[in-house]
Backbone as JSON Lines, residues from 0, in Angstrom:
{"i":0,"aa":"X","n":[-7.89,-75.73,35.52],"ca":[-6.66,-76.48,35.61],"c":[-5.49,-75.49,35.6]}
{"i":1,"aa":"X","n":[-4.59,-75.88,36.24],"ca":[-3.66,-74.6,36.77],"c":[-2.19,-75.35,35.15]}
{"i":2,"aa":"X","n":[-1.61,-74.26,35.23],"ca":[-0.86,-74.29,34.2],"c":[0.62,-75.03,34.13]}
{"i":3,"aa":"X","n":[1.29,-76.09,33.73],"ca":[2.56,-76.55,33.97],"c":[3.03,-75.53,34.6]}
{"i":4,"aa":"X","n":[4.09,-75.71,35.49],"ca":[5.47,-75.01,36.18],"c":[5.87,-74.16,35.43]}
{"i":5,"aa":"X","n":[6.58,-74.9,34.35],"ca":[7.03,-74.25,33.47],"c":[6.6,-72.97,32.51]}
{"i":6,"aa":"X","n":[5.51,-72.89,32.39],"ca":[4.74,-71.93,32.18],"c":[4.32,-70.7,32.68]}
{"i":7,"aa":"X","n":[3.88,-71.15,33.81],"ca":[3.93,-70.68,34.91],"c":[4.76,-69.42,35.48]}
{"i":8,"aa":"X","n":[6.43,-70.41,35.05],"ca":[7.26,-69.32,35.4],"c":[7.45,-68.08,34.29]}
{"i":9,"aa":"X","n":[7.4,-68.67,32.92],"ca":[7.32,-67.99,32.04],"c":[6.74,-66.51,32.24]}
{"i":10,"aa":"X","n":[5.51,-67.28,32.19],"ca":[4.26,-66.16,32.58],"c":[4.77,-64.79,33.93]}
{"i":11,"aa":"X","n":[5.16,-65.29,34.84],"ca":[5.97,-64.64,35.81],"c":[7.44,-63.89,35.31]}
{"i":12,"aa":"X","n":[8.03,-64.53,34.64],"ca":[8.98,-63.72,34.23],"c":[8.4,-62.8,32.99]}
{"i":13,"aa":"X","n":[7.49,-62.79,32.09],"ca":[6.75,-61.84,31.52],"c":[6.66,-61.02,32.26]}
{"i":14,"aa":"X","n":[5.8,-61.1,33.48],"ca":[5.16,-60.1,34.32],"c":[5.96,-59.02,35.26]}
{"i":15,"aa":"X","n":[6.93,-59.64,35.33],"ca":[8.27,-59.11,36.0],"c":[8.55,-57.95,35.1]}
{"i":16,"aa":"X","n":[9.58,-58.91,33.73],"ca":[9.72,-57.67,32.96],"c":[8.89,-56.7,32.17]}
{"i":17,"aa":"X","n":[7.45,-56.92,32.21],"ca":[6.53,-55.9,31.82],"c":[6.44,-55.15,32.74]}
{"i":18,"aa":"X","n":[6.22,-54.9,34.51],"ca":[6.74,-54.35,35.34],"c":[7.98,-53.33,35.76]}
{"i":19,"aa":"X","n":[8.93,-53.57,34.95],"ca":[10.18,-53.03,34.91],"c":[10.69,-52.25,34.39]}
{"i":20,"aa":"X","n":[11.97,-51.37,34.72],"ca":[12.09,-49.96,34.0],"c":[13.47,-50.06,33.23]}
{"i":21,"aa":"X","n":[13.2,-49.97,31.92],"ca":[14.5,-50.57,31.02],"c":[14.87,-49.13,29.99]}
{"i":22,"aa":"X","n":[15.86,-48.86,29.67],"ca":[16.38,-47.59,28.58],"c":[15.23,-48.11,27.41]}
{"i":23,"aa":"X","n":[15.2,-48.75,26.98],"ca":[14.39,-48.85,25.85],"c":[12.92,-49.54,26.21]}
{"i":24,"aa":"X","n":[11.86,-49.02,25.77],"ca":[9.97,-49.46,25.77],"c":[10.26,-51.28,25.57]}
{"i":25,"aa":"X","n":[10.08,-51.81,26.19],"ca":[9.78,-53.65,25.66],"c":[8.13,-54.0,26.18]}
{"i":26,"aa":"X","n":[8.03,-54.75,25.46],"ca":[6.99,-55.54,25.61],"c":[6.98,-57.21,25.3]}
{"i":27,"aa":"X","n":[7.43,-57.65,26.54],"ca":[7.75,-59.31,26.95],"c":[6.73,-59.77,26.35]}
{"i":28,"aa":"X","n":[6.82,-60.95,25.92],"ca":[5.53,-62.29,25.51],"c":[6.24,-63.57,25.55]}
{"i":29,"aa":"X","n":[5.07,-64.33,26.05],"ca":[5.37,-66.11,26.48],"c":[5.46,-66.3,24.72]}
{"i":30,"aa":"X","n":[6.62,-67.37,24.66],"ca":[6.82,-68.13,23.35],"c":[7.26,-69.51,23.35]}
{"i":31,"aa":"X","n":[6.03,-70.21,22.62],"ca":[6.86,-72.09,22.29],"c":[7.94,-72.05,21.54]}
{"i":32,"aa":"X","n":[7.81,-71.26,20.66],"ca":[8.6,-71.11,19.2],"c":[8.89,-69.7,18.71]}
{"i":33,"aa":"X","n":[10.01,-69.35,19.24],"ca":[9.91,-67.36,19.33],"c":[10.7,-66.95,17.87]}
{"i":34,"aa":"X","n":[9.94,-67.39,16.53],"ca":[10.2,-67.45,15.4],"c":[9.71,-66.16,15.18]}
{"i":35,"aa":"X","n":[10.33,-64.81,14.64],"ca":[9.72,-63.35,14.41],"c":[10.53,-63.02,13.14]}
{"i":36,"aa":"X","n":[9.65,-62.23,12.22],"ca":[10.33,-61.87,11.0],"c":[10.34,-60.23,11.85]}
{"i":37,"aa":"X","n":[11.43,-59.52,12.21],"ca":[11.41,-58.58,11.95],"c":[11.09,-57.45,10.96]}
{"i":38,"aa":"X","n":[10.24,-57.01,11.17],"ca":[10.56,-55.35,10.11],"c":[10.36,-54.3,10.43]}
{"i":39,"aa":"X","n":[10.84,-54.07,11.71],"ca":[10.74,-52.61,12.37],"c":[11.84,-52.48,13.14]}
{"i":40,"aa":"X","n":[12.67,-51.67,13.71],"ca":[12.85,-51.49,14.45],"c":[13.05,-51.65,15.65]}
{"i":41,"aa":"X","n":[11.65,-52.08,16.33],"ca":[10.98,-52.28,17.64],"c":[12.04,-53.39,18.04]}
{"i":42,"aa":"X","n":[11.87,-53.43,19.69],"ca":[12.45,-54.52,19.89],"c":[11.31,-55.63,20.65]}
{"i":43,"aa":"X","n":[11.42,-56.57,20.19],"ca":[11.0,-58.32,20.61],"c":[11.52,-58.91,21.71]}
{"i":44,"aa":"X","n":[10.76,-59.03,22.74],"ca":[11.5,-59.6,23.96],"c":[10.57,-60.79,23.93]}
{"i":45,"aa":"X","n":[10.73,-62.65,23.63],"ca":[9.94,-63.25,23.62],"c":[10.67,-63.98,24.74]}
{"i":46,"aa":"X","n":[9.78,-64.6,25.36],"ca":[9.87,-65.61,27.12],"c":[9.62,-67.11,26.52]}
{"i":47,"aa":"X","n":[10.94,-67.75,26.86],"ca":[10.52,-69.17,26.37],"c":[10.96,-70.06,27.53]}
{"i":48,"aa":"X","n":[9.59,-71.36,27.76],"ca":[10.26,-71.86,29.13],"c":[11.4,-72.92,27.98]}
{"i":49,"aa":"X","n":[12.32,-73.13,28.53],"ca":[13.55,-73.86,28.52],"c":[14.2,-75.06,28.85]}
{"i":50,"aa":"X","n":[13.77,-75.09,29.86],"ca":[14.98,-76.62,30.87],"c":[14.23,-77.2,31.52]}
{"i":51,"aa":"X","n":[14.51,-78.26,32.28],"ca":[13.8,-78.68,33.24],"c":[15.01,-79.66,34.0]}
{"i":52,"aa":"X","n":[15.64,-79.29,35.43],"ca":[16.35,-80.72,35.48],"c":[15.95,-81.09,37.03]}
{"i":53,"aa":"X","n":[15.62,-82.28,37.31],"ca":[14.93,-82.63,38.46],"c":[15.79,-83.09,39.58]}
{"i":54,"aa":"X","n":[16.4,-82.73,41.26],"ca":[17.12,-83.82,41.46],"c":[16.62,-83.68,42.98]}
{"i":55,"aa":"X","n":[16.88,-84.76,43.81],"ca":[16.23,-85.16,45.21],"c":[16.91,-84.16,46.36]}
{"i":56,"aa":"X","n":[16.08,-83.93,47.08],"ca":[16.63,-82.61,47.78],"c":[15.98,-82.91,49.01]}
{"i":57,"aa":"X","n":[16.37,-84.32,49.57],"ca":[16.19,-84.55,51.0],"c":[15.17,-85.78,51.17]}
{"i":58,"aa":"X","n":[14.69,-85.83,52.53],"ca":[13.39,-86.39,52.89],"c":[12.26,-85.91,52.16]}
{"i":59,"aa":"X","n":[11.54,-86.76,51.04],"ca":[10.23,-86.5,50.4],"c":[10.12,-85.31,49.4]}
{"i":60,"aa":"X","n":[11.84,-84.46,49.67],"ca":[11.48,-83.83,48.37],"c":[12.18,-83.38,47.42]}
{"i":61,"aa":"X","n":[11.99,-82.69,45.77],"ca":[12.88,-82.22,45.44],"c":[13.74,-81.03,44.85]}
{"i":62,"aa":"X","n":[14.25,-81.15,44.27],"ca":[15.23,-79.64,43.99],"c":[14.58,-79.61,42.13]}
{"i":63,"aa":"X","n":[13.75,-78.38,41.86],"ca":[13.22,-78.22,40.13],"c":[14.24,-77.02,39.7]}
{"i":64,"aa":"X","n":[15.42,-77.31,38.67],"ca":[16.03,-76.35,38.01],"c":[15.5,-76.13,36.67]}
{"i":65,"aa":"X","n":[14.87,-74.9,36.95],"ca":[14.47,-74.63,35.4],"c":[14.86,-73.62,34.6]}
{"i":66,"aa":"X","n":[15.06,-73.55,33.19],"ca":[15.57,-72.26,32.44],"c":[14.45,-72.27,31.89]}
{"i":67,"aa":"X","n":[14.73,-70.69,32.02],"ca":[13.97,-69.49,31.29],"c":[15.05,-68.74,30.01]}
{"i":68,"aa":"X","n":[14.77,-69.03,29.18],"ca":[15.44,-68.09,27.96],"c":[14.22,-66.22,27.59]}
{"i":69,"aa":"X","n":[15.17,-65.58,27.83],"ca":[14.8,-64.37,27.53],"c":[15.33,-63.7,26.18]}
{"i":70,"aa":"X","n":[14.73,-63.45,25.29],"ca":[15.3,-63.35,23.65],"c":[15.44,-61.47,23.46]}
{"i":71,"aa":"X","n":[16.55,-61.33,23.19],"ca":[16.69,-59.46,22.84],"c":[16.11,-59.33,21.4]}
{"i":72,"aa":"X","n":[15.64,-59.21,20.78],"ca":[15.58,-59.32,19.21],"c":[15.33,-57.08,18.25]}
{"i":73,"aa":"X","n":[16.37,-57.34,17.96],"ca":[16.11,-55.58,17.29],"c":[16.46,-56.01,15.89]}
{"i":74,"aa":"X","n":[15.66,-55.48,14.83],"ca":[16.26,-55.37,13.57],"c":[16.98,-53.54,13.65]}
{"i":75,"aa":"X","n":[18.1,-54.02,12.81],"ca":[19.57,-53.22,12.78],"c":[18.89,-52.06,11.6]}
{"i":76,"aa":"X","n":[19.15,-50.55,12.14],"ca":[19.04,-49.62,11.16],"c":[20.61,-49.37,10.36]}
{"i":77,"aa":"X","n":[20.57,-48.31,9.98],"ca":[21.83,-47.4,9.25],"c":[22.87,-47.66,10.03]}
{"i":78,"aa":"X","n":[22.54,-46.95,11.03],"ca":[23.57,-47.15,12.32],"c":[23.87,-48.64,13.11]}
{"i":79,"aa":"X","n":[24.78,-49.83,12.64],"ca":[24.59,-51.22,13.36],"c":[25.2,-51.04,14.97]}
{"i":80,"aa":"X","n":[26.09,-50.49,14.97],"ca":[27.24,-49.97,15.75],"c":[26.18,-49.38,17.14]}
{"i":81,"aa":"X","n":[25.36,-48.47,16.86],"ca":[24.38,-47.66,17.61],"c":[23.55,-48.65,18.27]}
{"i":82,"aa":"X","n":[23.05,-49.3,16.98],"ca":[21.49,-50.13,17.69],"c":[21.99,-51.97,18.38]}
{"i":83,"aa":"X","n":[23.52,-52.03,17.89],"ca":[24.03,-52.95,18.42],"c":[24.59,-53.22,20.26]}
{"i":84,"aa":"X","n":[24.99,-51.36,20.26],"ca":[24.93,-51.17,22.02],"c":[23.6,-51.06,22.94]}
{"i":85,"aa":"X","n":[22.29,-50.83,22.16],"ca":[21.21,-50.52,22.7],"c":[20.65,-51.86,22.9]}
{"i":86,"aa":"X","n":[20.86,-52.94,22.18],"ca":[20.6,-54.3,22.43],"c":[21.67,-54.84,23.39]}
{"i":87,"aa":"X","n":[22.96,-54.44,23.34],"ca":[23.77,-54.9,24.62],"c":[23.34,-54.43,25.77]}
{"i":88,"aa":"X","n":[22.85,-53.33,26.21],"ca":[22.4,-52.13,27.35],"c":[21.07,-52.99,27.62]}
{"i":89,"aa":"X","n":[20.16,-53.56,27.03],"ca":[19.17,-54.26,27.35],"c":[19.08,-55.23,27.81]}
{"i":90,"aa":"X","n":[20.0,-55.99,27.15],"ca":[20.38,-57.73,27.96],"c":[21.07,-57.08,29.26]}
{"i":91,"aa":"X","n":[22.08,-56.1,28.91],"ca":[22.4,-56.24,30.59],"c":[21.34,-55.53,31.48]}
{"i":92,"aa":"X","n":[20.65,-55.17,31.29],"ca":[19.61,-54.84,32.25],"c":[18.18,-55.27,32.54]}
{"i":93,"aa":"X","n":[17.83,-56.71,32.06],"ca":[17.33,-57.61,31.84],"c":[18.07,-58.14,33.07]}
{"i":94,"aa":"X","n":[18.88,-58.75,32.84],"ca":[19.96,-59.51,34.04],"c":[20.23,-58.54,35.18]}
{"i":95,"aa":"X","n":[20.07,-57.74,34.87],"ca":[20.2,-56.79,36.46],"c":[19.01,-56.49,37.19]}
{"i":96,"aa":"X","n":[17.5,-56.87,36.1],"ca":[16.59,-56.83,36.94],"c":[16.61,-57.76,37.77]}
{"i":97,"aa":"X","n":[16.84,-59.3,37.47],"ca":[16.84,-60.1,38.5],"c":[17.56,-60.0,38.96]}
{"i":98,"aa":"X","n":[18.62,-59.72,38.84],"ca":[19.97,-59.68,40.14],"c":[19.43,-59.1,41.59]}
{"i":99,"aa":"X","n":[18.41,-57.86,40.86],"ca":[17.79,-57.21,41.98],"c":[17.2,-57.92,42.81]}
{"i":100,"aa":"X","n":[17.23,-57.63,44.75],"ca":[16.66,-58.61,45.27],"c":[15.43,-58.6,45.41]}
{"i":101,"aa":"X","n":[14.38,-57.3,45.35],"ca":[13.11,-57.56,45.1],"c":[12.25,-58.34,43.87]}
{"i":102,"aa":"X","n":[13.56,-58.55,42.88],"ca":[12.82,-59.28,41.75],"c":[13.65,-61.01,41.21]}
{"i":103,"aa":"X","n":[14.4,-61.2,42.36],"ca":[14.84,-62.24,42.17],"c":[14.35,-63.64,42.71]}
{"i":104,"aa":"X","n":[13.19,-63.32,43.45],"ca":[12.36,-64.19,43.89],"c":[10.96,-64.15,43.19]}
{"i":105,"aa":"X","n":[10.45,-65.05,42.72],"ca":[9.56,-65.36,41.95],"c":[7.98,-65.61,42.37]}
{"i":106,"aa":"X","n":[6.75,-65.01,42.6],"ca":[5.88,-65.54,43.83],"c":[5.5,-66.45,43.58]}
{"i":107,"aa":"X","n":[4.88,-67.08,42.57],"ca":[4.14,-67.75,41.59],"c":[4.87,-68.57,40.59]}
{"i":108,"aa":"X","n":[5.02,-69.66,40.11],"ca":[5.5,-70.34,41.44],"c":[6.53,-69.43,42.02]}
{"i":109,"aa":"X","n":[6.74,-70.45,43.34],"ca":[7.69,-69.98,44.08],"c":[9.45,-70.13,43.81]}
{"i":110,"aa":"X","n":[9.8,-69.24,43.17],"ca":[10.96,-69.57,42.44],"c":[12.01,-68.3,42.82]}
{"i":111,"aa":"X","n":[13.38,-68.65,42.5],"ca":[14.36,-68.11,43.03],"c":[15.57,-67.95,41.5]}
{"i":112,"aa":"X","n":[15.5,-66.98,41.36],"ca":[16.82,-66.55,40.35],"c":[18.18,-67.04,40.87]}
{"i":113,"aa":"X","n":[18.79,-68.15,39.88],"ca":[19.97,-68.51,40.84],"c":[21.09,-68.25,39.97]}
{"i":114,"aa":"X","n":[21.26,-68.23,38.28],"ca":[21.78,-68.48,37.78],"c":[21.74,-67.78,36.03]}
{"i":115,"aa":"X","n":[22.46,-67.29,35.81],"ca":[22.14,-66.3,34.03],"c":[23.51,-66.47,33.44]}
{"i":116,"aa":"X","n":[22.99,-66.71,32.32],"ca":[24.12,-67.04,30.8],"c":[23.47,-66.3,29.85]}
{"i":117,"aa":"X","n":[25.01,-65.79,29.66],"ca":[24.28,-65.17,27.51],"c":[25.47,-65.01,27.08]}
{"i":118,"aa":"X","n":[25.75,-66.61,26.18],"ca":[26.73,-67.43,25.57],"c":[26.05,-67.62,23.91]}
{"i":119,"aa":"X","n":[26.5,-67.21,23.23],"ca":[26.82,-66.08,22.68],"c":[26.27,-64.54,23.14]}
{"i":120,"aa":"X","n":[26.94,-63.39,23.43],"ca":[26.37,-62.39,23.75],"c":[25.5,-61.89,22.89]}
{"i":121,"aa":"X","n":[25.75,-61.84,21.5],"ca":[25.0,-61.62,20.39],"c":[25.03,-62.66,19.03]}
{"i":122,"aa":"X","n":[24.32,-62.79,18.48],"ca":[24.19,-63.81,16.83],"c":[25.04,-63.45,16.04]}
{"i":123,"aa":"X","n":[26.31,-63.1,15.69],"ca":[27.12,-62.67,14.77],"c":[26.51,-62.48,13.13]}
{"i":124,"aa":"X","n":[26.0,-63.97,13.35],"ca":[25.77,-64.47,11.88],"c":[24.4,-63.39,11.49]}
{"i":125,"aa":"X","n":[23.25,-63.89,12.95],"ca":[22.2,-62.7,12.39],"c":[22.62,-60.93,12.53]}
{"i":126,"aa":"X","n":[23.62,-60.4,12.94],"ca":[23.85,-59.59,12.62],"c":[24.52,-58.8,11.63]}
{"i":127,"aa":"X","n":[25.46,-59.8,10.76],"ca":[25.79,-59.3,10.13],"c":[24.97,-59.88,8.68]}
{"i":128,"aa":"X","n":[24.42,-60.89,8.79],"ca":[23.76,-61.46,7.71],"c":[22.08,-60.87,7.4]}
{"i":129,"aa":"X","n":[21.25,-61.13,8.64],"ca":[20.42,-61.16,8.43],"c":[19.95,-59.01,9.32]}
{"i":130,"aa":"X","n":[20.96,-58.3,9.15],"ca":[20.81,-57.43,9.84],"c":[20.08,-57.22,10.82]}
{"i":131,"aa":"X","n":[20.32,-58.0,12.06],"ca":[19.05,-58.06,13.1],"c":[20.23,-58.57,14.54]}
{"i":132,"aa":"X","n":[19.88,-57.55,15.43],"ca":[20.43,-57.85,16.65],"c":[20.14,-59.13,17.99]}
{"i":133,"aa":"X","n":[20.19,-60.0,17.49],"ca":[19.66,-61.26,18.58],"c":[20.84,-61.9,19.52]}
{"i":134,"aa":"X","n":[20.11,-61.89,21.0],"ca":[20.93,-62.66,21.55],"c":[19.52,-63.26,22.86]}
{"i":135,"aa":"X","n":[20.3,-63.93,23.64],"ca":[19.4,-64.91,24.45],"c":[19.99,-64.85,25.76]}
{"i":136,"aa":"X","n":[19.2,-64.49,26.87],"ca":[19.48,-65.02,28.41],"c":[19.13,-65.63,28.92]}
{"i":137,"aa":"X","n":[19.61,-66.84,29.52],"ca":[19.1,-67.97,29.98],"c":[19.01,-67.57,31.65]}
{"i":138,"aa":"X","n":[17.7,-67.44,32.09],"ca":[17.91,-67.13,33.28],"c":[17.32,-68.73,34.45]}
{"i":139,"aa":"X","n":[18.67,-68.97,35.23],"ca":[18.28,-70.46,35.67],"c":[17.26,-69.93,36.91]}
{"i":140,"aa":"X","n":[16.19,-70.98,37.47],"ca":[15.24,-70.83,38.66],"c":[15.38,-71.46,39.65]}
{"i":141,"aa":"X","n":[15.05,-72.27,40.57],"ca":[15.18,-73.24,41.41],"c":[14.12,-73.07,42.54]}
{"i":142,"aa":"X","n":[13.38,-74.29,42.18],"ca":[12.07,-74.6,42.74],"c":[12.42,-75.97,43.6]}
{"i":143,"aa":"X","n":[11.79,-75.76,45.09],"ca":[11.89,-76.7,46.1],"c":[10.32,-77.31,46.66]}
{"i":144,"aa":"X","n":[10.03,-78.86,46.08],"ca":[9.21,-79.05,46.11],"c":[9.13,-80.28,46.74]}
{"i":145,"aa":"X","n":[7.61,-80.82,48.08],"ca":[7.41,-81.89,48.13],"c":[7.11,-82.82,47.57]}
{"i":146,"aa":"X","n":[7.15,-83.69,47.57],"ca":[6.66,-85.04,46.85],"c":[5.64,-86.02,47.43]}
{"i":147,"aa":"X","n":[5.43,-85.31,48.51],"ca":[4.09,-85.91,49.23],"c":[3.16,-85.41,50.0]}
């Protein structure tokens, strides 16, 4: 049995950014619930499918907008200031992988990068509270599908 859409894309946007060449080592993973206690260092890139909004896109078929949330997650050393630009430098190049046009099309499904937000740029609260650098990119898709 083949896997929801949504998943699907997940899985694809994993594969993308495990593929990809970023300033800092990541290692993407699909997440329902991208709940992580930090205690290293390392950074956490968890893939969560997101959205779903459905709307009619002609004769027999329709238009699938889906979000993908992409999670930066670093716990903060000595230096916040340091490891706070190295988590900014990552989200933006996260978003610049898809911008790219060899990676803005999706094969599997067949999906198309149309759209990216990262509203809040960073967690204030978890950074200054919980010393840990988090922020989220919502990267939108758009899937064109028959209905018959």
């Amino acid at each position: 049995m083949a896997d929801a859409v949504d998943i699907a894309l997940a899985d694809a946007v994993v594969a993308s950014l495990a593929g990809g060449t970023f300033s800092e080592a990541i290692s993407p993973a699909r997440a329902f619930i991208p709940k992580y206690t930090l205690k290293s260092q390392t950074l956490d890139v968890p893939v969560v499918p997101a959205a779903k909004i459905i709307a009619g896109a002609g004769r027999g078929g329709s238009q699938y907008d889906y979000a993908v949330d992409v999670g930066v997650l670093k716990k903060l050393g000595t230096d916040k200031d340091a490891d706070g630009k190295i988590g900014m430098k990552l989200v933006e190049e996260i978003i610049d992988h898809f911008l790219i046009a060899a990676n803005r099309t999706i094969a599997s499904p067949h999906a198309v990068a149309v759209s990216f937000e990262n509203s809040p740029i960073f967690d204030p609260i978890h950074f200054d509270e919980l010393s840990q650098f988090t922020s989220v990119v919502r990267i939108g898709f758009r899937v064109f599908r028959n209905n018959g």
